[in-house]
C-alpha positions as CSV (number, residue, x, y, z in Angstrom):
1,X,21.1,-26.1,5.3
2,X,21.8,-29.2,7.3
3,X,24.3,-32.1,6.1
4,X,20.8,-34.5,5.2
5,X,19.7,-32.0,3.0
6,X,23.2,-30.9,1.5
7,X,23.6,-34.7,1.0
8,X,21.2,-35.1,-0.4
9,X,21.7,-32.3,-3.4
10,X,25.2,-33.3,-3.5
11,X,24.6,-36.7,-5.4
12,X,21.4,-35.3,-7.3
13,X,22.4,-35.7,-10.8
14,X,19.6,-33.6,-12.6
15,X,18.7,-30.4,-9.8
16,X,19.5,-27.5,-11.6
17,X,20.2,-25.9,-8.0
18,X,23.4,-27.0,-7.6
19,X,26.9,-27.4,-9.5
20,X,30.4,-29.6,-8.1
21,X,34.0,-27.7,-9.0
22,X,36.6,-30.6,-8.1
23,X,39.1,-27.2,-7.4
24,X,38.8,-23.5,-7.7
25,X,41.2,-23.2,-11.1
26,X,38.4,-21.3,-12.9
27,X,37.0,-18.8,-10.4
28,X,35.2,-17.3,-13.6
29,X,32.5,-19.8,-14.0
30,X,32.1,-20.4,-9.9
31,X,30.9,-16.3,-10.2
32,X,28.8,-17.0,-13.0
33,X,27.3,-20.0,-11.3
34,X,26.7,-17.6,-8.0
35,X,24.9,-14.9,-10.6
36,X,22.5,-17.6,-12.3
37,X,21.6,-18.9,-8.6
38,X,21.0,-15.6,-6.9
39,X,19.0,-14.5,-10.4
40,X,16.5,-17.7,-9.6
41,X,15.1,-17.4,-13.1
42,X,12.9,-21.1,-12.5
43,X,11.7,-19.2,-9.2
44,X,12.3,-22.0,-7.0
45,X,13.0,-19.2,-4.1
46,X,15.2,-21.7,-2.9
47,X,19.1,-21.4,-2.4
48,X,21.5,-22.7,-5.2
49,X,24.6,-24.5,-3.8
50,X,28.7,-24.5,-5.2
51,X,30.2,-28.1,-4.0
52,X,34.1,-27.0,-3.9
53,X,36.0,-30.0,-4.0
54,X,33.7,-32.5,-5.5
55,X,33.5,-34.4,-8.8
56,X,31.0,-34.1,-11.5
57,X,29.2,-37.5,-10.2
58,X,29.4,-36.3,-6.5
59,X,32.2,-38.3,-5.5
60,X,35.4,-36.8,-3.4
61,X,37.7,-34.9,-5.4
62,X,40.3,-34.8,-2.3
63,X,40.8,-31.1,-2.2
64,X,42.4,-29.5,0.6
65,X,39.9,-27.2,1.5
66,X,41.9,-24.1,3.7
67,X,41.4,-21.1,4.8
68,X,42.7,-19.1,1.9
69,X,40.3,-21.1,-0.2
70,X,37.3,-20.2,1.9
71,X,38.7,-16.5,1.6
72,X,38.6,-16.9,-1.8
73,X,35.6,-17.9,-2.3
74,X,33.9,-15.3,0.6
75,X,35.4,-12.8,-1.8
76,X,33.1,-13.5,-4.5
77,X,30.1,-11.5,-2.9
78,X,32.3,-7.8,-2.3
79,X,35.0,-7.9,-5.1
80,X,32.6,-5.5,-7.4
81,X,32.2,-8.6,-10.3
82,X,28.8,-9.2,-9.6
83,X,26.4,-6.8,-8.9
84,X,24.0,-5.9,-6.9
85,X,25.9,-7.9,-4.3
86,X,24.5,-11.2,-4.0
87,X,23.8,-13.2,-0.7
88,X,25.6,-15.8,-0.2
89,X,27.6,-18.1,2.7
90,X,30.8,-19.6,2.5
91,X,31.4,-23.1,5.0
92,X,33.7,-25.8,5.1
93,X,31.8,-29.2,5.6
94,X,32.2,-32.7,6.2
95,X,29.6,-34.6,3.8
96,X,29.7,-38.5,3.3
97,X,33.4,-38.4,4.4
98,X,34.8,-35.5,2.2
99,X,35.6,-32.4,3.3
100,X,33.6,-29.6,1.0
101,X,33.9,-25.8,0.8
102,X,30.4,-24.9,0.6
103,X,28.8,-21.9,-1.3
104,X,25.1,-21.2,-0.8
105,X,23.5,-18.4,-2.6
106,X,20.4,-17.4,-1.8
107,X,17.7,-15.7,-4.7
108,X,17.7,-12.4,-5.0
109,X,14.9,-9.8,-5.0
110,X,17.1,-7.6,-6.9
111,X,16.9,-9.4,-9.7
112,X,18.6,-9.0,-12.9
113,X,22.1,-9.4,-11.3
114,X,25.0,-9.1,-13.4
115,X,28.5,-10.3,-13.5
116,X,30.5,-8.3,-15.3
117,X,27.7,-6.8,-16.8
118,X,26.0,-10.2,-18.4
119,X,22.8,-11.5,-16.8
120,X,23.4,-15.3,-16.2
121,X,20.6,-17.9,-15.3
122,X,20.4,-21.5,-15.1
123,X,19.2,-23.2,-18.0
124,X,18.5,-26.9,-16.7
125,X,21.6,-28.3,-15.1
126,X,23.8,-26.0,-17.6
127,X,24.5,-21.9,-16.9
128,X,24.0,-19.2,-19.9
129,X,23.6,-15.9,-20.7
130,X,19.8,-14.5,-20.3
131,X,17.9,-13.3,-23.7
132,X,16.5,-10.3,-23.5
133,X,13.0,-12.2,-23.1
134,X,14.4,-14.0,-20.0
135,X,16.2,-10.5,-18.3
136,X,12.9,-9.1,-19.1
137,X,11.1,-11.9,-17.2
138,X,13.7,-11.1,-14.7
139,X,12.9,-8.0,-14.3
140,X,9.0,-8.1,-14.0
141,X,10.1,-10.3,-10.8
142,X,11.9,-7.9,-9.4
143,X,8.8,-4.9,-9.9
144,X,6.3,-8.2,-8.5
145,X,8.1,-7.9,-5.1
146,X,8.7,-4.5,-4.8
147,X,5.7,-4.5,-2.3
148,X,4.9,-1.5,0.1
149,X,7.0,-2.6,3.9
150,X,3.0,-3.2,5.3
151,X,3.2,-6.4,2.7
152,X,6.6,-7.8,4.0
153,X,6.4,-11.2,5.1
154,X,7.7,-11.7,8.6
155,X,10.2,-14.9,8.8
156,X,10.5,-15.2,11.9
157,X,6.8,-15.0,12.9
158,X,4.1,-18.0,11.5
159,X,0.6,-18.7,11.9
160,X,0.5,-19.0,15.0
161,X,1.1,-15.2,16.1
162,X,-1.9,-14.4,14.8
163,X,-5.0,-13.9,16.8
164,X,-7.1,-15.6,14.6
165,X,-10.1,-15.6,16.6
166,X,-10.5,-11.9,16.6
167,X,-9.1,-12.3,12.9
168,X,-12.9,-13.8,12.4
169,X,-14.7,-12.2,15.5
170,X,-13.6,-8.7,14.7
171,X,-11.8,-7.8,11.0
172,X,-13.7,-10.2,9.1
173,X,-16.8,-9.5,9.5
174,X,-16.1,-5.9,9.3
175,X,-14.2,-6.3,5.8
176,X,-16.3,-8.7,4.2
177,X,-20.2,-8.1,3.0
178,X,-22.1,-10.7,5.2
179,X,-24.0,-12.0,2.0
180,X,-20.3,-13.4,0.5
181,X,-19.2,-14.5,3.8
182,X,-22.7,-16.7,4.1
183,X,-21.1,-18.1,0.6
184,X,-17.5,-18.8,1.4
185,X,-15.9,-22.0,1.8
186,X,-12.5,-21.1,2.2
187,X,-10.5,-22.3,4.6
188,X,-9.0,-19.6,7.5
189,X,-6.0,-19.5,6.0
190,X,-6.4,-18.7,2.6
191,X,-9.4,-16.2,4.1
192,X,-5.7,-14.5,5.7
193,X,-4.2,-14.5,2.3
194,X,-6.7,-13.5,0.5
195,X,-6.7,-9.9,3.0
196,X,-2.9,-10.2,2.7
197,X,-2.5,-10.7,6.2
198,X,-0.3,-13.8,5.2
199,X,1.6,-14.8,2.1
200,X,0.1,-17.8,-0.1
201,X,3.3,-19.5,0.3
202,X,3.2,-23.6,2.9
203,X,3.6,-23.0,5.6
204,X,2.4,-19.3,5.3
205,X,4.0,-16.1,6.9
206,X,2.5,-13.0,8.6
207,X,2.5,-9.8,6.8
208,X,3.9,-7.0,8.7
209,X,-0.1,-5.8,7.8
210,X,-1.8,-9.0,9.3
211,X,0.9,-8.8,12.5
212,X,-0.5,-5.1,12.9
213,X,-4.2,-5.7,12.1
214,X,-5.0,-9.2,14.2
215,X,-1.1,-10.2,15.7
216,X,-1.6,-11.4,19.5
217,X,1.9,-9.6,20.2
218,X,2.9,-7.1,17.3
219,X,5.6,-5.5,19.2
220,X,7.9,-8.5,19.5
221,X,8.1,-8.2,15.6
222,X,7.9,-4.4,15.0
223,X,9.2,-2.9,17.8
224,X,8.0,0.5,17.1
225,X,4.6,-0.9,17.1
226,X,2.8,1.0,19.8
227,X,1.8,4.3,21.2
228,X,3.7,6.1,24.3
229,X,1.0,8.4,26.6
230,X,2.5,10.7,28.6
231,X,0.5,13.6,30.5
232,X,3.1,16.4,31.5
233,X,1.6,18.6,34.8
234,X,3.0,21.6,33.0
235,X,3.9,23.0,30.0
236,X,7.4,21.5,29.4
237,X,9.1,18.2,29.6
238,X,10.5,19.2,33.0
239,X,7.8,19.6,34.8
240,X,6.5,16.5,36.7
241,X,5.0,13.7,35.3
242,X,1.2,13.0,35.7
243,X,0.5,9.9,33.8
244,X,2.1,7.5,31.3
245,X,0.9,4.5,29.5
246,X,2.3,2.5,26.6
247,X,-1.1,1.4,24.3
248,X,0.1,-1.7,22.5
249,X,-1.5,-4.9,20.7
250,X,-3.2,-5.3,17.5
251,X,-4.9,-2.1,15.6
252,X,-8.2,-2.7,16.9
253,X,-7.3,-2.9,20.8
254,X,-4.8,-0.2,20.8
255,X,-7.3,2.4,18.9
256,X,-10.0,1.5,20.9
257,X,-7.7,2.5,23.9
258,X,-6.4,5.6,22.5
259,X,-10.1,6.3,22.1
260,X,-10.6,5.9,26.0
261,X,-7.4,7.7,27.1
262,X,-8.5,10.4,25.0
263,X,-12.1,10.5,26.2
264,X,-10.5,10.7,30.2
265,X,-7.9,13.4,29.8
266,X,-10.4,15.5,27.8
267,X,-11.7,18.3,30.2
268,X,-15.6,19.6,29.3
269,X,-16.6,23.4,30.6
270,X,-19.7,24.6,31.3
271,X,-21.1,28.2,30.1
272,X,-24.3,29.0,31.6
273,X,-23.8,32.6,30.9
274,X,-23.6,33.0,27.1
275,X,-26.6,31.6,26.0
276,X,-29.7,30.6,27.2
277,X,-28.9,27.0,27.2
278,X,-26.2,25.5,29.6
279,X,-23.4,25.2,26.7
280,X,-20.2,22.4,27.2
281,X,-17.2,22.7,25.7
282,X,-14.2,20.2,25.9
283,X,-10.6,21.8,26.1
284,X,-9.7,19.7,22.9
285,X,-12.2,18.4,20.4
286,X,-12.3,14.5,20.4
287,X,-12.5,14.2,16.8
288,X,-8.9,16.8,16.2
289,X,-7.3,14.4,18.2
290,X,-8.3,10.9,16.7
291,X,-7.8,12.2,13.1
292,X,-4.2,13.0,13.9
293,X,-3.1,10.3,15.8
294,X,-4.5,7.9,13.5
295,X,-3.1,9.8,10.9
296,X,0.2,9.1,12.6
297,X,-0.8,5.4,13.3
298,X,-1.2,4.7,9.7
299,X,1.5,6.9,7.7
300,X,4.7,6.0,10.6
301,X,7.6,4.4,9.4
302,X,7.5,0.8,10.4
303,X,10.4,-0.1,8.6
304,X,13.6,1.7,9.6
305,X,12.3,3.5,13.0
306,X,11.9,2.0,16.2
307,X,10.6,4.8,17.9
308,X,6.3,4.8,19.0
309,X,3.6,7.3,18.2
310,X,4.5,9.4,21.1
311,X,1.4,11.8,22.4
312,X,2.6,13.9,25.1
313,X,-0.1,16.2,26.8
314,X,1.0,19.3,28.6
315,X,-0.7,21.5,30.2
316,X,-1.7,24.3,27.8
317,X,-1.1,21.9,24.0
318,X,-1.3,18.2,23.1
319,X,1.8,17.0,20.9
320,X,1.7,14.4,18.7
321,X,4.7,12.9,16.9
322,X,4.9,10.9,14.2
323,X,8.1,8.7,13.2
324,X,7.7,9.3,9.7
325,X,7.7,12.1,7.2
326,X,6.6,13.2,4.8
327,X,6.1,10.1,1.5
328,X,5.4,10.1,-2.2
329,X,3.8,13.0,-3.7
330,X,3.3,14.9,-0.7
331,X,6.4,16.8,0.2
332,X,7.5,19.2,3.5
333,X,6.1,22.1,1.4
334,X,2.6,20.8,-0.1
335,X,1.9,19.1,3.4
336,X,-1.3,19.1,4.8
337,X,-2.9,20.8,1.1
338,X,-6.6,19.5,0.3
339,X,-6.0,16.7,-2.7
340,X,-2.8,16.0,-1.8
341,X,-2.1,12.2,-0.3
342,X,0.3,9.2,-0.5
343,X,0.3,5.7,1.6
344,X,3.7,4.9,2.2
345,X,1.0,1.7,4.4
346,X,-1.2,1.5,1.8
347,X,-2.4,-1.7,3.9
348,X,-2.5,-0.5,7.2
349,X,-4.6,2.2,5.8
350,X,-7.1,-0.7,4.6
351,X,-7.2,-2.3,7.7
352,X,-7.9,1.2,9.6
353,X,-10.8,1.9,6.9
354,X,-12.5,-1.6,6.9
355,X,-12.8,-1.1,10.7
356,X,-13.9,2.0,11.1
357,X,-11.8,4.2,12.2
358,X,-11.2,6.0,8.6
359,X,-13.9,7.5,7.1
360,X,-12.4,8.8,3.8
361,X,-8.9,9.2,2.8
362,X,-6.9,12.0,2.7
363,X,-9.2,14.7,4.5
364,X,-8.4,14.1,8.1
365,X,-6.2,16.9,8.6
366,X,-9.5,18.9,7.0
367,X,-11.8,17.3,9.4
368,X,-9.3,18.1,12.6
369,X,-9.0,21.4,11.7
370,X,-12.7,22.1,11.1
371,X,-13.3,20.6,14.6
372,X,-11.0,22.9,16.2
373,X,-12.4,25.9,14.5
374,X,-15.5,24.6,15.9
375,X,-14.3,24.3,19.0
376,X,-13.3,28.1,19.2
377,X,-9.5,26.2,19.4
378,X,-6.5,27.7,17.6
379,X,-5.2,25.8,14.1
380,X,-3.1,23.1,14.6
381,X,0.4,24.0,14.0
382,X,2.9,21.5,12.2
383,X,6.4,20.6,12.2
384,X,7.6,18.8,9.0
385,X,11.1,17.2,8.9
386,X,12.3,14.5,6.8
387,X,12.1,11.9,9.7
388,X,9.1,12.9,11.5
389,X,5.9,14.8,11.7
390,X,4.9,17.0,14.5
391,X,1.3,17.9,15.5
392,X,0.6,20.5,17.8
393,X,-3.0,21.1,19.0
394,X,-3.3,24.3,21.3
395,X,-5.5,24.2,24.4
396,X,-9.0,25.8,23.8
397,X,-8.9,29.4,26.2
């Protein structure tokens, strides 16, 4: 927060955001003051401030603000009083010629916090201890933002990351019947919200789903974001390399790449021997290898792994690695069972349907291995750990 806007809370008399402590005597009711901001029960999603060293009318108190005090007061967030630990920032400022110790607490999304075990709030410009009504209402905000990662607002992206041409050109007309497009006056940005590509807050912010889906650069906000090609002339990692290529950009350019790379590395025989008719058959069935790499695209852990969707293509197997295990109801030892499915994306998975490239949910490891078995190719063979998945799709002999 700048000095304007600090200013300009410091001599606002009825804002139930802040409170003024001429010294730090009673570092009781300065904790509960940080628990009532950081449980934001009015939901103004907006920080509450502690003016250390200023009197109840806004004027200077003419307290020596030091280093101990700001130790003091840093304290607060650690010492174990209040929990979970709340976010806060402790600074020593200059405002309208009097020096201030300054403590900003931001709202929590853990909500109810407690110090020592009482749920405070702000009740107007006063603090007090939370009904049961109001902890409840407390903690239906905290279930209302428990949102899948794929729903995360990105802060540091806006509007303007988003390709919202191709937003229009491409996903919307591919999401939404044509009849209630015909009929819809809304503007482009609530059309984003409405998909959950961007919150409904002003200004709006990019979901993590909408950066994915329609984002003109996805990767400078999820690094892991991509998919890493590598061909291997041979059948380890030591042998030389024949190709590489990183597929980035939104979902619809990258799959529609993967779909290309796949459809050039793919090797078709001939047998004119067999049968009467000349037969063909590919070394890897197309459709084995979409299902499980977009299978991969859309269950990967965005949120704690940096690592792509690595493909690596040897000579006698094609490897697919997913940075993500196994999520929900679907366990190391029931992976891969018919019936058995969880989203840790839920939205990505949305996006990948309304577009095309999902059919139904929850049989693509059934259709890849039905391919394969049409294909005269062995079964794909799995490696489930906690952290990853591995795919591993024998060469047809």
């Amino acid at each position: 927060m700048n000095d304007h806007e600090l200013e300009e809370l410091l001599i606002d008399l009825e804002s139930d955001r802040i409170e003024r402590k001429e010294s730090i005597s009673d570092m009781k009711k300065i904790r509960q003051s940080v628990c009532a901001f950081a449980n934001d029960l009015p939901n103004h999603r907006l920080p509450g401030v502690i003016f250390i060293g200023a009197k109840d009318d806004g004027s200077c108190a003419g307290l020596a603000i030091t280093d101990q005090l700001l130790l003091t007061l840093s304290d607060m967030r650690s010492d174990g009083n209040i929990l979970p630990m709340p976010m806060l920032t402790v600074q020593k400022r200059t405002l309208r010629g009097c020096e201030l110790a300054i403590v900003i607490t931001e709202p929590s999304d853990l909500t109810p916090i407690r110090y020592q075990g009482r749920v405070w709030i702000r009740v107007g410009p006063r603090r007090g201890i939370a009904s049961a009504e109001e902890e409840q209402r407390l903690n239906e905000k905290r279930r209302s933002r428990d949102l899948p990662f794929d729903l995360y607002p990105i802060s540091s992206a806006s509007i303007q990351d988003l390709d919202l041409d191709l937003f229009q050109r491409s996903y919307l007309a591919a999401a939404i019947s044509p009849d209630v497009l015909e009929q819809n006056e809304r503007t482009i940005e609530q059309q984003l919200a409405s998909l959950r590509f961007t919150t409904p807050d002003v200004p709006p912010l990019p979901t993590v789903s909408g950066l994915l889906a329609v984002g003109k650069s996805p990767r400078d906000f999820i690094p892991g974001a991509y998919i890493q090609f590598l061909r291997i002339d041979g059948a380890d990692l030591a042998a030389p390399i024949a190709d590489q290529k990183p597929i980035a950009g939104p979902l619809p350019q990258m799959l529609r790449e993967l779909d290309e790379i796949f459809r050039a590395n793919i090797r078709v025989a001939t047998d004119i021997q067999s049968e009467s008719t000349e037969l063909t058959w590919p070394d890897y069935p197309l459709v084995a290898l979409q299902q499980f790499a977009r299978n991969a695209i859309m269950h990967r852990n965005y949120e704690t792994s940096n690592a792509p969707v690595r493909i690596t293509w040897f000579s006698d197997r094609v490897e697919i690695q997913n940075p993500g295990g196994p999520f929900g109801q679907v366990t190391r030892q029931n992976f891969g069972c018919p019936g058995i499915t969880d989203y840790r994306n839920p939205n990505v998975a949305d996006v990948m349907r309304n577009l095309g490239y999902v059919q139904r949910f929850g049989v693509g490891i059934q259709i890849a291995q039905k391919a394969l078995a049409d294909n005269q190719n062995q079964p794909a063979e799995f490696q489930v750990e906690d952290h990853h998945v591995l795919v591993t799709v024998r060469r047809r002999r």
